[in-house]
C-alpha positions in Angstrom: -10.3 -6.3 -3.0 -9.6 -9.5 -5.0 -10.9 -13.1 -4.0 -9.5 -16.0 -6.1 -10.8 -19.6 -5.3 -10.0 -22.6 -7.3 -9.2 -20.5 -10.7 -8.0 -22.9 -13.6 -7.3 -21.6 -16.6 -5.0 -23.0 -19.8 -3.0 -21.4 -23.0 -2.7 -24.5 -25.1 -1.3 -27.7 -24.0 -0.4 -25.9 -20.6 -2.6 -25.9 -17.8 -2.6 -23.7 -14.6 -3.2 -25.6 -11.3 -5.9 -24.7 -9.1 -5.0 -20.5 -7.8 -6.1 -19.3 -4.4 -4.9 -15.6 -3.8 -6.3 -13.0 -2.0 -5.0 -9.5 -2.6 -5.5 -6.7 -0.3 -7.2 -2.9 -1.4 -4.2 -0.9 -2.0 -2.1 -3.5 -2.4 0.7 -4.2 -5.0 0.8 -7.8 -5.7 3.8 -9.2 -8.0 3.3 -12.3 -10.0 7.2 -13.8 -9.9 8.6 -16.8 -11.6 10.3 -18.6 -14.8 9.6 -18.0 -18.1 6.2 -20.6 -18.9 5.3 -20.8 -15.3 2.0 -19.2 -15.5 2.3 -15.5 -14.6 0.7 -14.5 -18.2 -2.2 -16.9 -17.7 -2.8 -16.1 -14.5 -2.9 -12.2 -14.9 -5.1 -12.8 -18.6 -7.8 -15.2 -16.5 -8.1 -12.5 -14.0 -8.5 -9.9 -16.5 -11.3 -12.1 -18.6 -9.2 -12.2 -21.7 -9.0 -16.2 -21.2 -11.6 -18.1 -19.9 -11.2 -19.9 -17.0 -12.4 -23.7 -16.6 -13.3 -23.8 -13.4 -12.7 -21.3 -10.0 -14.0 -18.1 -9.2 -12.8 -14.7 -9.0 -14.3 -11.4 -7.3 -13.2 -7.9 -7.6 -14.1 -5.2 -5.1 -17.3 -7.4 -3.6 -18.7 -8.0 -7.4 -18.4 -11.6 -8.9 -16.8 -11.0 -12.3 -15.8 -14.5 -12.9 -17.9 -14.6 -16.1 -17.7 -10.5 -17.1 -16.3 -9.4 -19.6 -13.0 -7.2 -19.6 -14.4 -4.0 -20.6 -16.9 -4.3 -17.6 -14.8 -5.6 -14.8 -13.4 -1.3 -14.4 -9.7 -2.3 -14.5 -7.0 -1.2 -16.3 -4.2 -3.4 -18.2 -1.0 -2.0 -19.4 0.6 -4.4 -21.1 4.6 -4.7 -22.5 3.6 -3.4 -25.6 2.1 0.1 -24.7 0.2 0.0 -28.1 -0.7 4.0 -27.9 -2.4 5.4 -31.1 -0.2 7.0 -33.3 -2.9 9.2 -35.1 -3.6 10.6 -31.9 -1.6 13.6 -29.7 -0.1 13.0 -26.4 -2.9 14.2 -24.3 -5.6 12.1 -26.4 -3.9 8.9 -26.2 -4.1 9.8 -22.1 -7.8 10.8 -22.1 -8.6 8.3 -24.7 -9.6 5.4 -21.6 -12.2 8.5 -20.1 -13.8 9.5 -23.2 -14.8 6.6 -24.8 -16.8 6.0 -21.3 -18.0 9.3 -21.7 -16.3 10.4 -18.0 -15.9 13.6 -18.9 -16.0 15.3 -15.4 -12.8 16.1 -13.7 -10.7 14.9 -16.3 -8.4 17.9 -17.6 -7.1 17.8 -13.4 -6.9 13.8 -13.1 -4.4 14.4 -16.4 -2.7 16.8 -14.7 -2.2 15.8 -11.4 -1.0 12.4 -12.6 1.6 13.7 -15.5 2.9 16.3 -13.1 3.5 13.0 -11.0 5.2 11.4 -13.5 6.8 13.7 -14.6 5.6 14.3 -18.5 4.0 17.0 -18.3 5.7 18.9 -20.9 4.2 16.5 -23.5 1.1 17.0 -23.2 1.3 19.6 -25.7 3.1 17.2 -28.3 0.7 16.8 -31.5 2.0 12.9 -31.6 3.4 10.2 -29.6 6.2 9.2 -32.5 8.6 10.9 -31.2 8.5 9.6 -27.7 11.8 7.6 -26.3 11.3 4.0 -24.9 10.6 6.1 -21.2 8.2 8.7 -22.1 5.9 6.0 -24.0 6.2 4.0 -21.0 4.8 7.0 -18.7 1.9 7.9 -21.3 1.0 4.6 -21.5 1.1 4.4 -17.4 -0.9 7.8 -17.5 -3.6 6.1 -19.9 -4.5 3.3 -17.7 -4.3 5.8 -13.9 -6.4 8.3 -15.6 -9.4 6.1 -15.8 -9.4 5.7 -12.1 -9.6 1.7 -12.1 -10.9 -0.2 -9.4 -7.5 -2.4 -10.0 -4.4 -2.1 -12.4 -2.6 -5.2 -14.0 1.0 -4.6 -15.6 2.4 -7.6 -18.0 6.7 -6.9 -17.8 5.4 -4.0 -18.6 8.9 -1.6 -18.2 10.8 -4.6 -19.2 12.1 -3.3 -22.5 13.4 -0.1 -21.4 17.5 0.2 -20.1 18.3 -0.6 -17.1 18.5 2.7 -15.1 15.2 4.4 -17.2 13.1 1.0 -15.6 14.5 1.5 -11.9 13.5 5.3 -12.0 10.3 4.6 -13.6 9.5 1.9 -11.0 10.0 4.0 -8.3 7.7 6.6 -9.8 4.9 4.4 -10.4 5.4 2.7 -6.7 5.1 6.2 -5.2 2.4 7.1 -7.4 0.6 3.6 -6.6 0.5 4.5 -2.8 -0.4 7.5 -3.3 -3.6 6.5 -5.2 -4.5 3.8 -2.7 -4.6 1.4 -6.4 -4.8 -2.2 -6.0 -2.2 -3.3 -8.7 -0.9 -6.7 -9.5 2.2 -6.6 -11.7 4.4 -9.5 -13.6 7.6 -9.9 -13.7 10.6 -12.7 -14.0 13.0 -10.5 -12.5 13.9 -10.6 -8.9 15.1 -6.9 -8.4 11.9 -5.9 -9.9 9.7 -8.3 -7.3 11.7 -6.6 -4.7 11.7 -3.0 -5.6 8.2 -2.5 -5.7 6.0 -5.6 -4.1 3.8 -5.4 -0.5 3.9 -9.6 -1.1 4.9 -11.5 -4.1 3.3 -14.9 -5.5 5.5 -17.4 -7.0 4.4 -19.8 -9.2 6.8 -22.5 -10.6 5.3 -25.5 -13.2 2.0 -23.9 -13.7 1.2 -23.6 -9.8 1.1 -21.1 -7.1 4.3 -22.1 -4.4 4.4 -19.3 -2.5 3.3 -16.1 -1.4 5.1 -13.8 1.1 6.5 -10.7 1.5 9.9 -9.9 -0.2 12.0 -9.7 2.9 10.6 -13.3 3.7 10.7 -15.0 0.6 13.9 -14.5 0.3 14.5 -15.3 4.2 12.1 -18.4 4.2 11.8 -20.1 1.0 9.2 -22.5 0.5 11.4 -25.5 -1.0 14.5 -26.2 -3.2 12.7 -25.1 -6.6 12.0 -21.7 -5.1 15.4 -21.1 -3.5 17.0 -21.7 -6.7 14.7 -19.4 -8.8 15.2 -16.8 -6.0 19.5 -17.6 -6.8 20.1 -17.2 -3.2 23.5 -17.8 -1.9 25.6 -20.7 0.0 22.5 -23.2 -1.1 23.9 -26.8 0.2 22.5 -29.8 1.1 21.9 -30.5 4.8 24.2 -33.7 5.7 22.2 -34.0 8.9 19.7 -31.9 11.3 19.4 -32.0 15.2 17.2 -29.3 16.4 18.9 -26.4 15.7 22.0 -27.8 14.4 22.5 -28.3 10.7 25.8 -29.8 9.1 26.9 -29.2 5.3 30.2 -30.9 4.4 31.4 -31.5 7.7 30.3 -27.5 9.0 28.3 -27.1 11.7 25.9 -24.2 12.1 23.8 -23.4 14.7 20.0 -22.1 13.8 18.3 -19.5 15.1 15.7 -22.3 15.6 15.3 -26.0 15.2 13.1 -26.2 11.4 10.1 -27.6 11.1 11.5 -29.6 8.0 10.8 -33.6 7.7 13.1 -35.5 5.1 16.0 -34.1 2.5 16.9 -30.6 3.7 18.8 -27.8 2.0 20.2 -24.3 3.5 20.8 -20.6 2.2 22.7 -18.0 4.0 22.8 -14.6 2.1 26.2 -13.5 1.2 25.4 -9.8 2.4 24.8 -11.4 6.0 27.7 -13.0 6.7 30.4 -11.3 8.3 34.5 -11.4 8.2 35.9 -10.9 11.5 38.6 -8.6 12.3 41.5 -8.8 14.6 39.9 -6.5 18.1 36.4 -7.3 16.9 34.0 -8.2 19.6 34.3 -12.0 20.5 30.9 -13.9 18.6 30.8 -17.3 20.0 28.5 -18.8 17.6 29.4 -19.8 14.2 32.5 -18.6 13.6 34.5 -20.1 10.9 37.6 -20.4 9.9 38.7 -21.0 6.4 40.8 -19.1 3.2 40.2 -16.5 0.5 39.7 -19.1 -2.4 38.9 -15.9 -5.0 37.4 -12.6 -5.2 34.2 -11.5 -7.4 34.3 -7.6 -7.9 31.3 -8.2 -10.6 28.0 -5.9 -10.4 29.7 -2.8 -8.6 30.1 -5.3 -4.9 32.4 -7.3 -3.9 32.5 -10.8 -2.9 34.7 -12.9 -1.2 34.6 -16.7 -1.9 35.5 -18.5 1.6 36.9 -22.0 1.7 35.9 -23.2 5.1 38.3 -25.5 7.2 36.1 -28.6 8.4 34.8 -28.9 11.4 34.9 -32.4 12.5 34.4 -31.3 16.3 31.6 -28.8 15.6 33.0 -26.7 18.4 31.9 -23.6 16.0 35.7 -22.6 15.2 36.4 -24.8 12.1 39.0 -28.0 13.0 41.3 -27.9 10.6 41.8 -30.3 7.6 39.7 -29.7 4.2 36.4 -29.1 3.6 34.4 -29.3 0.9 32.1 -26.0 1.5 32.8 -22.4 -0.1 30.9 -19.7 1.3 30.6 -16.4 -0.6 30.7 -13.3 2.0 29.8 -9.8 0.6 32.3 -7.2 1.4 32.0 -4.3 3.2 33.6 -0.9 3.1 35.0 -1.9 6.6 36.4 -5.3 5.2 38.5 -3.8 2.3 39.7 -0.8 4.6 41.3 -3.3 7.2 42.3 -5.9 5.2 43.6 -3.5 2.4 46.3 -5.5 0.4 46.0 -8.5 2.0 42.8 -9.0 0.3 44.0 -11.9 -1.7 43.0 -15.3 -2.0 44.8 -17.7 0.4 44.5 -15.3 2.8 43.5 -17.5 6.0 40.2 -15.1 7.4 37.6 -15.7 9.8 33.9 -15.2 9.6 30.7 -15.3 11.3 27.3 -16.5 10.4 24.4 -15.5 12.2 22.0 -17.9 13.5 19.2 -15.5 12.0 20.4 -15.7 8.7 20.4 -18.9 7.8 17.2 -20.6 6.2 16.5 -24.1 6.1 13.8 -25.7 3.5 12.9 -29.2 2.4 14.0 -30.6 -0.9 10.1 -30.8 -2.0 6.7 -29.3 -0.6 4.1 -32.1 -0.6 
């Protein structure tokens, strides 16, 4: 649906390196990274709101590189949803569709998608003034599916609304997204967001694309160091040394669930949500269990965490031998885990847990 080869494009002083991306029909593509990375650029070149100084970029089999905007038969909602305030609900909606003159099956296209968002009741509203931060957000949504575009880009566009009205608007527009069959490409900084709605997401960091996966392996496999600390993930340490599918950090050894394909400085990431405390008539787990004390408890964020100094294993025999070491794991919690251990759940409480081969990621420092 969209072909992107060698696109360079620039907002000032910055520059974006050269973009390759291809992005499937129906396919929701997110744009993640920092603040200045290149997401706005990016989305604006593909639009033709900036011009691009070198690449090329084709849309549904048609070279648009050089088209302008209003021809390219996409639709751009961006953070501000800039709907006309002299104009009633439903003519902000058909507004897209009449100025084209496509006249012909819109009263149902309005319907079916308001219905689907759930607004219907205001369509009869004589102005859009007295929307709340949501309802503006689904008219504007509504504006930009009712003129059936060929692909629809979204700037943080739900990032100013609370917290819970963004996370039920998301899922709306997802479901309503895949229901359509629309190719959508949609930028974001935030990580829940990427994750909540994205078939793959691109990352760029310092004006470049890094990586492109799906969620559940971005955040498995990250490319390098930069992305795994953009992506926050947890127990990030630096590899003291790698043998096949051994690693060591701070005198711990774990065993991989494969020997990396990782030349020079190496760094590892085990998500807190897959480690595991062990409990007294648990099944035996001979691999990477390790021995260590409650060094503090996080209840933030409605989980909680355990943060798990882990005795040193000098042997590597994969039960922890003793001593101190200098690595803290953070383990999530489980209902399980705070049901057994009840009030013992303190810190210097001497525990046990297991890390699975399969969860652990190892990266290089740097990508060449």
């Amino acid at each position: 649906m969209i072909s992107v080869r060698g696109l360079v494009a620039s907002s000032g002083p910055f520059r974006l390196r050269p973009v390759d991306l291809e992005v499937g029909a129906g396919e929701l593509l997110v744009l993640l990274g920092p603040a200045g990375a290149g997401k706005t650029v990016l989305l604006e070149a593909l639009l033709g709101m900036r011009p691009i100084h070198a690449g090329a970029i084709v849309i549904d089999g048609r070279a648009v590189t050089t088209t302008p905007p209003e021809q390219r038969h996409v639709a751009y909602m961006p953070q501000d949803v800039a709907l006309f305030p002299h104009l009633s609900v439903r003519a902000n909606i058909e507004f897209g569709r009449r100025v084209r003159g496509q006249h012909a099956g819109l009263a149902a296209d309005v319907d079916r998608i308001v219905e689907s968002l759930g607004i219907a009741r205001l369509l009869a509203r004589p102005g859009v003034r007295s929307l709340s931060g949501g309802e503006a957000q689904r008219v504007a949504l509504a504006r930009a599916l009712v003129t059936r575009p060929r692909v629809l880009f979204l700037d943080e566009s739900f990032s100013a609304l609370d917290a819970h009205i963004r996370q039920r608007l998301l899922h709306q527009f997802r479901a309503l997204q895949q229901e359509l069959g629309l190719t959508a490409i949609y930028v974001t900084h935030s990580l829940g967001e990427a994750a909540a709605v994205a078939d793959r997401i691109a990352v760029l960091i310092d004006a470049g694309l890094v990586q492109l996966s799906t969620p559940e392996r971005l955040f498995r496999e990250p490319r390098d160091l930069r992305v795994a600390r953009f992506l926050q993930l947890d127990n990030l340490y630096a590899v003291g040394a790698l043998d096949g599918a051994q690693a060591t950090i701070g005198g711990v050894r774990l065993t991989l669930a494969a020997a990396p394909a990782v030349a020079g400085p190496a760094w590892l990431a085990a998500s807190a949500g897959d480690l595991m405390l062990v409990h007294p008539g648990d099944p035996a787990v001979a691999t990477n269990l390790l021995r260590g004390t409650i060094a503090g408890l996080d209840r933030r964020h409605g989980h909680s965490r355990a943060r798990i100094a882990v005795d040193a294993d000098a042997g590597g025999g994969g039960g922890g031998g003793g001593g101190d070491g200098d690595v803290v794991l953070e383990c999530e919690l489980t209902a399980r885990d705070r049901l057994v251990l009840g009030d013992d759940l303190t810190a210097g409480r001497p525990v046990t847990i297991h890390v699975p081969p399969a969860a652990v990621a190892v990266f290089p420092e740097v990508t060449a």
